[in-house]
mmCIF file of the N, C-alpha and C atoms, coordinates in Angstrom:
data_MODEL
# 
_entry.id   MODEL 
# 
loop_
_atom_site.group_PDB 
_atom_site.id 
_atom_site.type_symbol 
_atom_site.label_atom_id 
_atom_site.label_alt_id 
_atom_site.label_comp_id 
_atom_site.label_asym_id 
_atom_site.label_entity_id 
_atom_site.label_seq_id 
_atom_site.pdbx_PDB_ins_code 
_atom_site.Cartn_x 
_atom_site.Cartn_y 
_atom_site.Cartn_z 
_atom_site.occupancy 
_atom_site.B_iso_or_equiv 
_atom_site.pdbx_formal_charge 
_atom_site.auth_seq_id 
_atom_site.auth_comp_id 
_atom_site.auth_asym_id 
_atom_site.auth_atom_id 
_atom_site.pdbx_PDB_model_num 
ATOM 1   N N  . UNK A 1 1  ? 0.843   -1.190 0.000   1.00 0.00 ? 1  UNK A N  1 
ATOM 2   C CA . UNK A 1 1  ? 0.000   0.000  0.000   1.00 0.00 ? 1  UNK A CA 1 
ATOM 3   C C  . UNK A 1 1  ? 0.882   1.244  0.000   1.00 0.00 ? 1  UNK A C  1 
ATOM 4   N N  . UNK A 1 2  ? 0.389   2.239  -0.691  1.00 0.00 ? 2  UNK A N  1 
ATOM 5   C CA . UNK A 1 2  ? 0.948   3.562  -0.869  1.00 0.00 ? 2  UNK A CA 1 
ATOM 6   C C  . UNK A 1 2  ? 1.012   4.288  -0.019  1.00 0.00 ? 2  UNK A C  1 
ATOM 7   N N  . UNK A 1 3  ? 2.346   4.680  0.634   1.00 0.00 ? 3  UNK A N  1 
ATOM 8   C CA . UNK A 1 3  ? 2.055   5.885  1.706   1.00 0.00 ? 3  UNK A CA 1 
ATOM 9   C C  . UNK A 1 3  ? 1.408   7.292  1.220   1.00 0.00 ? 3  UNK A C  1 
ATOM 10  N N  . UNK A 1 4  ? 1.678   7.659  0.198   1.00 0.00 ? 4  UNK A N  1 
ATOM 11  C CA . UNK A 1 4  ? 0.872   8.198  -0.425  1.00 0.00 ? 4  UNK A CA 1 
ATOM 12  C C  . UNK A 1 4  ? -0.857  8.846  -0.990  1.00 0.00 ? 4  UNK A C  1 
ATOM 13  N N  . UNK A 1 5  ? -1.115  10.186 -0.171  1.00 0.00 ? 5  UNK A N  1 
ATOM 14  C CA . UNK A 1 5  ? -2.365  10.421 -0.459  1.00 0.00 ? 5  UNK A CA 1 
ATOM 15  C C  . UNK A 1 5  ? -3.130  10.320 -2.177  1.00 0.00 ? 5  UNK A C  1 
ATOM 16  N N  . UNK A 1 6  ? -3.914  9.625  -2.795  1.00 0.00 ? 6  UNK A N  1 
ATOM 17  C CA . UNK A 1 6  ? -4.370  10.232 -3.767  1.00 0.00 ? 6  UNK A CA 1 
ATOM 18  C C  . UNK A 1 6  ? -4.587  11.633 -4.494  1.00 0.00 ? 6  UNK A C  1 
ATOM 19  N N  . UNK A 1 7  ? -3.777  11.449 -5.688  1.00 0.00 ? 7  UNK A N  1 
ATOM 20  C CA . UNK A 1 7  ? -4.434  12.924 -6.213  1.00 0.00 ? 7  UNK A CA 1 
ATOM 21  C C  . UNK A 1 7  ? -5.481  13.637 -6.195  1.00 0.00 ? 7  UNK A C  1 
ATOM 22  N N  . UNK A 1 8  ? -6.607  12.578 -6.093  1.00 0.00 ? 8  UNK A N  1 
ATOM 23  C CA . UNK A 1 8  ? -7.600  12.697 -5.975  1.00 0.00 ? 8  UNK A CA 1 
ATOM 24  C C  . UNK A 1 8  ? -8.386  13.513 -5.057  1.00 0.00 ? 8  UNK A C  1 
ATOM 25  N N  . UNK A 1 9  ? -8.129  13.038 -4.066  1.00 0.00 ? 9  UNK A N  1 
ATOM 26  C CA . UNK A 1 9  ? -8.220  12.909 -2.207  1.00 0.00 ? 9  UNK A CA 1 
ATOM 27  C C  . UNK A 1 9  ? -7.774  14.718 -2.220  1.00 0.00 ? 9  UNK A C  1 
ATOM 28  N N  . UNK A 1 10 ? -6.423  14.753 -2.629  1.00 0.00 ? 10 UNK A N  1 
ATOM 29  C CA . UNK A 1 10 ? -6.157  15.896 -2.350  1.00 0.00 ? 10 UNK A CA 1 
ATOM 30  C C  . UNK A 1 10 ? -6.757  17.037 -3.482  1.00 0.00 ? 10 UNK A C  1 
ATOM 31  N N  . UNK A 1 11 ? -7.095  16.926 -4.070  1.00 0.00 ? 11 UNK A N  1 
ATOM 32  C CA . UNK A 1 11 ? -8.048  17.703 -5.100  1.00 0.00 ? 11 UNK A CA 1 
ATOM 33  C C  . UNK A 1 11 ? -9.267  18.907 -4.586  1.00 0.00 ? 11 UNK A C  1 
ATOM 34  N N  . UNK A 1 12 ? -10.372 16.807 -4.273  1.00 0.00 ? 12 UNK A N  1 
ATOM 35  C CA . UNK A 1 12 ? -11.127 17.268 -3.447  1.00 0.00 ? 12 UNK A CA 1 
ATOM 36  C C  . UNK A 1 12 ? -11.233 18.014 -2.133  1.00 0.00 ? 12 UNK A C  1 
ATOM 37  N N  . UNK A 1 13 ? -9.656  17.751 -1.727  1.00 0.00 ? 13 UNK A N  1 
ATOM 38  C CA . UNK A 1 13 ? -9.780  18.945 0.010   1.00 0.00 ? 13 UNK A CA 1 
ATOM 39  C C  . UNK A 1 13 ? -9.582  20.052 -0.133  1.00 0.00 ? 13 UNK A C  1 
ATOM 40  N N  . UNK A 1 14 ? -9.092  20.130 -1.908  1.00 0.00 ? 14 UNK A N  1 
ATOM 41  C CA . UNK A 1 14 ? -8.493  21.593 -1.839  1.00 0.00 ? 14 UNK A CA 1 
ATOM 42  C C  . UNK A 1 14 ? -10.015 22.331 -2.291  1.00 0.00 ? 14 UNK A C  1 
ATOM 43  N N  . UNK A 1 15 ? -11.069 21.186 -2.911  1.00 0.00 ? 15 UNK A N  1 
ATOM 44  C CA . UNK A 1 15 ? -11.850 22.239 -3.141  1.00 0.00 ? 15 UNK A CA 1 
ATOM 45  C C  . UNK A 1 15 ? -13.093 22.456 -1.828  1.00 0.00 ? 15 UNK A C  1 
ATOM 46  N N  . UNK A 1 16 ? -12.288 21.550 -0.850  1.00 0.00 ? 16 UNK A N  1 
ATOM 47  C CA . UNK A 1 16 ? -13.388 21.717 0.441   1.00 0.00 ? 16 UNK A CA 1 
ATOM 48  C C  . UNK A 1 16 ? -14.466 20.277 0.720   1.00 0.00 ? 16 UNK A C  1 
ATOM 49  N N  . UNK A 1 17 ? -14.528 19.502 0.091   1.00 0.00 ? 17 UNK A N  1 
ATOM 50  C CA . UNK A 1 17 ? -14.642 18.142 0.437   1.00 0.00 ? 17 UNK A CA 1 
ATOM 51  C C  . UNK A 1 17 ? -14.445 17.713 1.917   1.00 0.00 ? 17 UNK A C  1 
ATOM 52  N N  . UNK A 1 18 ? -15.543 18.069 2.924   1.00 0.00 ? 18 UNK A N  1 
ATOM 53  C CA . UNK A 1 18 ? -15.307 17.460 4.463   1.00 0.00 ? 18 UNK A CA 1 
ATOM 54  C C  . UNK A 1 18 ? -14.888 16.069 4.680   1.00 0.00 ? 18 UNK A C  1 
ATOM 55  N N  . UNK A 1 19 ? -15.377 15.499 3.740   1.00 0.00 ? 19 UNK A N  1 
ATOM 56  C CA . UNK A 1 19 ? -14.734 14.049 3.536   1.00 0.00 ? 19 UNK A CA 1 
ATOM 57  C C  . UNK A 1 19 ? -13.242 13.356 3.654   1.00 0.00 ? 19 UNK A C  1 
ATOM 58  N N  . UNK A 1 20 ? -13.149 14.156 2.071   1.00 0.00 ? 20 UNK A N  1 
ATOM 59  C CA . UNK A 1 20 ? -11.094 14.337 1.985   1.00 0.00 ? 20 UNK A CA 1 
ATOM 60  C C  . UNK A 1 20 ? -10.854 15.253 2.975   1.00 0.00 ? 20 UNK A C  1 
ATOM 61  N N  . UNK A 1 21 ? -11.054 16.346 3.633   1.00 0.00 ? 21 UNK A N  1 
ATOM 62  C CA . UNK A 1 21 ? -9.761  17.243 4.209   1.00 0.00 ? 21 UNK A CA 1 
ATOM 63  C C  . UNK A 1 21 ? -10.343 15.945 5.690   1.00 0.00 ? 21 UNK A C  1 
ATOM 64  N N  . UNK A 1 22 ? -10.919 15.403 5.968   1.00 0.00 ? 22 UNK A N  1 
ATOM 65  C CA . UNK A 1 22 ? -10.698 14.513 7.285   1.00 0.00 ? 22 UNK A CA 1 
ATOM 66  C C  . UNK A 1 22 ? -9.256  13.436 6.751   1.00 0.00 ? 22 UNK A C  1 
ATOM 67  N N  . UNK A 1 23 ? -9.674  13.118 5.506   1.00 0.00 ? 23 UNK A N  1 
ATOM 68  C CA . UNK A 1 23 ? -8.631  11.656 4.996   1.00 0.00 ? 23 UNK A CA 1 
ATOM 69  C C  . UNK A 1 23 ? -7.692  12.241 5.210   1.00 0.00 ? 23 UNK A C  1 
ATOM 70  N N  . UNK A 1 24 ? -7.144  13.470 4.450   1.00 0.00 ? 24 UNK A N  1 
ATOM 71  C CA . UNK A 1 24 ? -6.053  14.098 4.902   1.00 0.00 ? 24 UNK A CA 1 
ATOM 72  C C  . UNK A 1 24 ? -6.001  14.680 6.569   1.00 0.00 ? 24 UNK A C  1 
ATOM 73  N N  . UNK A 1 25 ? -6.310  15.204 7.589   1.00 0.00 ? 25 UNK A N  1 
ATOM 74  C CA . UNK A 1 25 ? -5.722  15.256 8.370   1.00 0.00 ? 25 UNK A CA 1 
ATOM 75  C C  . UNK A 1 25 ? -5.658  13.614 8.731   1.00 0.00 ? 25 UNK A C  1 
ATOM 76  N N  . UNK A 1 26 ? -6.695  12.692 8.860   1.00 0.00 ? 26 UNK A N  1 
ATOM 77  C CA . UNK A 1 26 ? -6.078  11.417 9.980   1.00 0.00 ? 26 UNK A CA 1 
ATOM 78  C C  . UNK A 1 26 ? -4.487  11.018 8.867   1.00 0.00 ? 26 UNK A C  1 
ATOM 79  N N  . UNK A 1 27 ? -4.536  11.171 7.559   1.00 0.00 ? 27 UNK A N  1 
ATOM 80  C CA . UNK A 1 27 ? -3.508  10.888 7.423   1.00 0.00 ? 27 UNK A CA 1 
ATOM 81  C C  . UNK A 1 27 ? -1.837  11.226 8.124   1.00 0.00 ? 27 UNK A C  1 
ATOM 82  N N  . UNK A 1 28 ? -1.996  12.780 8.489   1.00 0.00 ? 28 UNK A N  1 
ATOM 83  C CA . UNK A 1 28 ? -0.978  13.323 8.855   1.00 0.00 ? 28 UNK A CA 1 
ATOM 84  C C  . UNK A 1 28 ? -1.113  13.493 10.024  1.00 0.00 ? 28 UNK A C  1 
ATOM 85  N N  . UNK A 1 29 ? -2.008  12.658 11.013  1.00 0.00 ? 29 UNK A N  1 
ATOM 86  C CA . UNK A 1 29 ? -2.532  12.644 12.391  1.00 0.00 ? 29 UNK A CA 1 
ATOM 87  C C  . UNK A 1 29 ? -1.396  12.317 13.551  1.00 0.00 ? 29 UNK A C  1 
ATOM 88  N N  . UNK A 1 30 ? -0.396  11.678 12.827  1.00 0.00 ? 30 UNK A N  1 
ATOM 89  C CA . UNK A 1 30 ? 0.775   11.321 13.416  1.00 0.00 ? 30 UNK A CA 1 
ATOM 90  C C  . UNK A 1 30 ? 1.944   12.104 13.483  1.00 0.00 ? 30 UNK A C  1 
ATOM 91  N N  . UNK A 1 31 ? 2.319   12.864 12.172  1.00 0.00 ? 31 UNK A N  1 
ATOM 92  C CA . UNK A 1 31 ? 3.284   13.833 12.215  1.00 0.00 ? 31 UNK A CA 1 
ATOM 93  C C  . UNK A 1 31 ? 2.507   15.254 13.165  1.00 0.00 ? 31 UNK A C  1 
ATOM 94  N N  . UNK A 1 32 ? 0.906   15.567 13.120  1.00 0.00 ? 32 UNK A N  1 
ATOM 95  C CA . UNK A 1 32 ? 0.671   16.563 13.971  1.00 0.00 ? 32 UNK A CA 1 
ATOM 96  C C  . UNK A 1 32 ? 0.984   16.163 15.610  1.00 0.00 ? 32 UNK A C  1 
ATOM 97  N N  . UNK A 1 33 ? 0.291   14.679 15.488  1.00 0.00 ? 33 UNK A N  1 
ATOM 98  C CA . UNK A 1 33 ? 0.766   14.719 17.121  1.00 0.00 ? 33 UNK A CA 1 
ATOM 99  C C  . UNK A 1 33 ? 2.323   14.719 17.009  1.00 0.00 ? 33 UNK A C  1 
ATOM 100 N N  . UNK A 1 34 ? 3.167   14.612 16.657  1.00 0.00 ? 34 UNK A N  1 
ATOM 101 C CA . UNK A 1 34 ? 4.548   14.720 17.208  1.00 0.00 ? 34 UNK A CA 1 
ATOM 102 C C  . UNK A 1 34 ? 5.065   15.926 17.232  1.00 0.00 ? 34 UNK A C  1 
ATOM 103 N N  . UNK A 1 35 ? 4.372   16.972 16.104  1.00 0.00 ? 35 UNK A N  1 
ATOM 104 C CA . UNK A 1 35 ? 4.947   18.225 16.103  1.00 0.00 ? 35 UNK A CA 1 
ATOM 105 C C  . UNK A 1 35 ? 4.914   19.346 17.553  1.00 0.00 ? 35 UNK A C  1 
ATOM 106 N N  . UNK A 1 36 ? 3.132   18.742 17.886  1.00 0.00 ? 36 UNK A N  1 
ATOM 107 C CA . UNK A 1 36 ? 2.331   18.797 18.805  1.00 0.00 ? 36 UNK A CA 1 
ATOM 108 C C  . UNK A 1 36 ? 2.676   18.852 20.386  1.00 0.00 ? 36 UNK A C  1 
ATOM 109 N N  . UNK A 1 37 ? 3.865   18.081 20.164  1.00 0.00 ? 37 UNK A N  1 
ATOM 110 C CA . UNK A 1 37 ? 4.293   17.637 21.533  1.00 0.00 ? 37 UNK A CA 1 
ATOM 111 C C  . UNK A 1 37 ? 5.260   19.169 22.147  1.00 0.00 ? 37 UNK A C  1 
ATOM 112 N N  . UNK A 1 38 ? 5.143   19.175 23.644  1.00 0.00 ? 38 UNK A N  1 
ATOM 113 C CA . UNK A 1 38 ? 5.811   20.694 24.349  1.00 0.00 ? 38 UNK A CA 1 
ATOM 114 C C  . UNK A 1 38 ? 6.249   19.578 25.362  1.00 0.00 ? 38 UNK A C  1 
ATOM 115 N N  . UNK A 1 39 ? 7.308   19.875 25.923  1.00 0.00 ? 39 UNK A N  1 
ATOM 116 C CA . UNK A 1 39 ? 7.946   18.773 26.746  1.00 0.00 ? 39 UNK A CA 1 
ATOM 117 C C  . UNK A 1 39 ? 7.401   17.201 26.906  1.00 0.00 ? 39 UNK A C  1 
ATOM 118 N N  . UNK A 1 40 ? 7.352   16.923 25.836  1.00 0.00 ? 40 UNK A N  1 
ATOM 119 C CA . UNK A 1 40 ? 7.258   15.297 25.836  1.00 0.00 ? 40 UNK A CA 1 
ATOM 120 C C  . UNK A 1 40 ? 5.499   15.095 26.059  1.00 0.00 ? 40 UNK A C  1 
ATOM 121 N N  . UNK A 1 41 ? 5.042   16.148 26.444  1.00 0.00 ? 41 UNK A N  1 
ATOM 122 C CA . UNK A 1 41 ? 3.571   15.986 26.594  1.00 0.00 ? 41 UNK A CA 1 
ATOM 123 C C  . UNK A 1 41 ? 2.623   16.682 25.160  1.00 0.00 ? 41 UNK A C  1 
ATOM 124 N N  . UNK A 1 42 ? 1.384   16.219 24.481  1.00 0.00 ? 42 UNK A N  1 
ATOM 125 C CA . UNK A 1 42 ? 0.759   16.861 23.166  1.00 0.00 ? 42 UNK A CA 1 
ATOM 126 C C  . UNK A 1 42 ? -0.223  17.856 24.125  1.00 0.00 ? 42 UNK A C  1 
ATOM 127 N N  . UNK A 1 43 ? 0.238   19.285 23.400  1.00 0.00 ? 43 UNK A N  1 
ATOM 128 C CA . UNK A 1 43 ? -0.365  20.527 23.531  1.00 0.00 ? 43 UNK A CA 1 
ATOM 129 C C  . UNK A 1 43 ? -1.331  20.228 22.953  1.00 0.00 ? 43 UNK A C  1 
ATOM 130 N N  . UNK A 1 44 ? -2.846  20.561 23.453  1.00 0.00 ? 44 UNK A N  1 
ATOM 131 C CA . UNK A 1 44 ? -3.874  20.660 22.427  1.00 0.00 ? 44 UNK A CA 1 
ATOM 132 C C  . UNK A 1 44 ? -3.983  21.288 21.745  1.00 0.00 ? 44 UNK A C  1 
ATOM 133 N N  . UNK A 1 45 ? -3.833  22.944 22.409  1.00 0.00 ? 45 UNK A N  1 
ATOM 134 C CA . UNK A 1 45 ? -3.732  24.075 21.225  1.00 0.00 ? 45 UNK A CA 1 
ATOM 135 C C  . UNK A 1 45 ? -2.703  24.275 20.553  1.00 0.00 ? 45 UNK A C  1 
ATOM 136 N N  . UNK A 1 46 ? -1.475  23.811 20.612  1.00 0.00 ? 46 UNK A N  1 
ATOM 137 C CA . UNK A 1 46 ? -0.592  23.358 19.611  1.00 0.00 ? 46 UNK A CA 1 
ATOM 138 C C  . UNK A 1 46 ? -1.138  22.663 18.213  1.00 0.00 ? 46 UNK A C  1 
ATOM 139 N N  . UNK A 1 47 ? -1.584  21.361 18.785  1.00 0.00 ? 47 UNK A N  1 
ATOM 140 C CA . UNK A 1 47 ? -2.092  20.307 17.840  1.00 0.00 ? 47 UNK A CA 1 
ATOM 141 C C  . UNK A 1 47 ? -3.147  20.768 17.017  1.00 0.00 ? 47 UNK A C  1 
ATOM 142 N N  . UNK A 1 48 ? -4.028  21.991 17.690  1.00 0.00 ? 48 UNK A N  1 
ATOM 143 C CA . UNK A 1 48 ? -5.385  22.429 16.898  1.00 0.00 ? 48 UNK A CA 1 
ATOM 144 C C  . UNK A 1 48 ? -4.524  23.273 16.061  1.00 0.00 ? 48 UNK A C  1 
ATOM 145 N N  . UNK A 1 49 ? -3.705  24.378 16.458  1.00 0.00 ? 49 UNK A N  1 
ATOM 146 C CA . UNK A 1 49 ? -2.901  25.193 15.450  1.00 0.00 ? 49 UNK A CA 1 
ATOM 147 C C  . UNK A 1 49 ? -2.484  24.289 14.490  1.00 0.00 ? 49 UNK A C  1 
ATOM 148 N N  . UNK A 1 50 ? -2.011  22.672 14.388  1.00 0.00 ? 50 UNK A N  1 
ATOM 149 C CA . UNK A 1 50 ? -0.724  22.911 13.355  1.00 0.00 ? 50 UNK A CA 1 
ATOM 150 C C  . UNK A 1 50 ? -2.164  22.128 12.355  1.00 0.00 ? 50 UNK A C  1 
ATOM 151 N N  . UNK A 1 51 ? -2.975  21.551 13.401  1.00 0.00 ? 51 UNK A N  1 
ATOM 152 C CA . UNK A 1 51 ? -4.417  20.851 12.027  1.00 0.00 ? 51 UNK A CA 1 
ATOM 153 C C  . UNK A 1 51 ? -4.754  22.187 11.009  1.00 0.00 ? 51 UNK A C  1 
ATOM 154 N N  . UNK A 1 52 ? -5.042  23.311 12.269  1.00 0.00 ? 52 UNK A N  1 
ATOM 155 C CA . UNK A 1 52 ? -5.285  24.551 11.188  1.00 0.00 ? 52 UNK A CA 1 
ATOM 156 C C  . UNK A 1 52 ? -4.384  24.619 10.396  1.00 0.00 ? 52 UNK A C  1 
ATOM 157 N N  . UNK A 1 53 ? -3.104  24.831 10.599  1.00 0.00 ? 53 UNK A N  1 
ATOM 158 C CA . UNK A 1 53 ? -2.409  25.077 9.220   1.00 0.00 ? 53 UNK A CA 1 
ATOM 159 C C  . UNK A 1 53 ? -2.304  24.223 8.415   1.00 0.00 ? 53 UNK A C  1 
ATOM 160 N N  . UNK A 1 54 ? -2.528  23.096 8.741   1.00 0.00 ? 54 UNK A N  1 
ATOM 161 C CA . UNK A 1 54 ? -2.829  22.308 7.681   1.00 0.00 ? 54 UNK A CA 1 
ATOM 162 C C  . UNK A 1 54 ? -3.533  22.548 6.592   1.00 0.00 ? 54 UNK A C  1 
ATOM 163 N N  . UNK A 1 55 ? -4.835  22.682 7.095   1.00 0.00 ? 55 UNK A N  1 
ATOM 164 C CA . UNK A 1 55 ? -6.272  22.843 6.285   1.00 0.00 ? 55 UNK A CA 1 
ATOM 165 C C  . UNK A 1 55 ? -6.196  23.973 5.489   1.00 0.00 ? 55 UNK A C  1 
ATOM 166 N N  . UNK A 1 56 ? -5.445  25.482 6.300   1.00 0.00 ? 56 UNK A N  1 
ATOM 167 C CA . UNK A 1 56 ? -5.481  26.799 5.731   1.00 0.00 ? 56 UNK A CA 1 
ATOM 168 C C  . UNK A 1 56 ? -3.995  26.189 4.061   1.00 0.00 ? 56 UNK A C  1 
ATOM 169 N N  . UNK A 1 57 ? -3.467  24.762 4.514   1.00 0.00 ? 57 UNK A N  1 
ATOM 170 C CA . UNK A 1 57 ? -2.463  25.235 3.400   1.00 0.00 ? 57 UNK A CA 1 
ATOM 171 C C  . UNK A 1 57 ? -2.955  24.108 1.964   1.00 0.00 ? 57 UNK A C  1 
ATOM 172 N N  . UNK A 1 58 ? -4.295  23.054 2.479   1.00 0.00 ? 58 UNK A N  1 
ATOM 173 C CA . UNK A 1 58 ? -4.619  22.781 1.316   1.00 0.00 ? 58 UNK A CA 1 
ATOM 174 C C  . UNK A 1 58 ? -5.305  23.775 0.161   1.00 0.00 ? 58 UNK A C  1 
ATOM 175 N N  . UNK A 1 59 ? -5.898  25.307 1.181   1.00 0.00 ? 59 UNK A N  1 
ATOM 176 C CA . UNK A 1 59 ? -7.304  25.617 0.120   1.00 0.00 ? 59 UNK A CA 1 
ATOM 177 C C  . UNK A 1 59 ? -6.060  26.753 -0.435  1.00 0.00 ? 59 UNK A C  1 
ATOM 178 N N  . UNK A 1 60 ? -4.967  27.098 -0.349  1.00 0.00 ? 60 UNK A N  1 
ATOM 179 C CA . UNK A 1 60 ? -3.727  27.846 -0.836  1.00 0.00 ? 60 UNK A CA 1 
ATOM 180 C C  . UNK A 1 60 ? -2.976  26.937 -1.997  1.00 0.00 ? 60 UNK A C  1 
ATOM 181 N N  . UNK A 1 61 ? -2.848  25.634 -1.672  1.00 0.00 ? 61 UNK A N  1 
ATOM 182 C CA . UNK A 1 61 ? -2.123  24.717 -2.999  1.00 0.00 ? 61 UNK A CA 1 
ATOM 183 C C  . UNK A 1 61 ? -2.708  25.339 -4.153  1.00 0.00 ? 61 UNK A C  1 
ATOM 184 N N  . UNK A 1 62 ? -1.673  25.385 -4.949  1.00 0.00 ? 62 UNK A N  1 
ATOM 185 C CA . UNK A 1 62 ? -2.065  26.124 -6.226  1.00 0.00 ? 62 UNK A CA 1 
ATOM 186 C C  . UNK A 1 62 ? -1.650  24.657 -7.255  1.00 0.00 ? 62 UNK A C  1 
ATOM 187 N N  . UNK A 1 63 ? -2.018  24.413 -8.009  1.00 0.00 ? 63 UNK A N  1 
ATOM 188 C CA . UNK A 1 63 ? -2.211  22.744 -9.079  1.00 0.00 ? 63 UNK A CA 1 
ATOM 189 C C  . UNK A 1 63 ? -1.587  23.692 -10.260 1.00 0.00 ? 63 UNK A C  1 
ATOM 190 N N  . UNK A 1 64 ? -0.374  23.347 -10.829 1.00 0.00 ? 64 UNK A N  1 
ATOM 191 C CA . UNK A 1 64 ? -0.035  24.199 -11.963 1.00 0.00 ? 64 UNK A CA 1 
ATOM 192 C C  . UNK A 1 64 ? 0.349   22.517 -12.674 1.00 0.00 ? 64 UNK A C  1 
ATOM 193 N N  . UNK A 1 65 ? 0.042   22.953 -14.118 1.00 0.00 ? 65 UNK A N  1 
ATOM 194 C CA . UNK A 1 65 ? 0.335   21.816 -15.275 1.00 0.00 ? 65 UNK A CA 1 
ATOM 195 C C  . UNK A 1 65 ? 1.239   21.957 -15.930 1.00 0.00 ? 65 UNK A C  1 
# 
């Protein structure tokens, strides 16, 4: 299996798909919790910040051909 999100997947989150932007965060659910972490313990409002930037940086991807 592909570690890899679908093109697809990510398409749809960029155009707002509640569906895909969930696939995509549980995908990266693991690198947020680690980023997440403030002395060895996961900040919540850390973890809610870095989901937000997440989300704020799919509907910014720009798709050039």
């Amino acid at each position: 299996m592909s570690k890899l999100l679908p093109y697809e997947t990510i398409v749809k989150a960029h155009e707002g798909d509640p569906d895909a932007v969930n696939t995509v965060l549980s995908h990266y659910a693991g690198y947020i919790r680690y980023f997440s972490k403030v002395n060895g313990q996961v900040n919540a409002e850390v973890e809610e910040y870095v989901e937000q930037q997440l989300i704020a940086a799919l509907f910014k991807f720009r798709f050039e051909c």
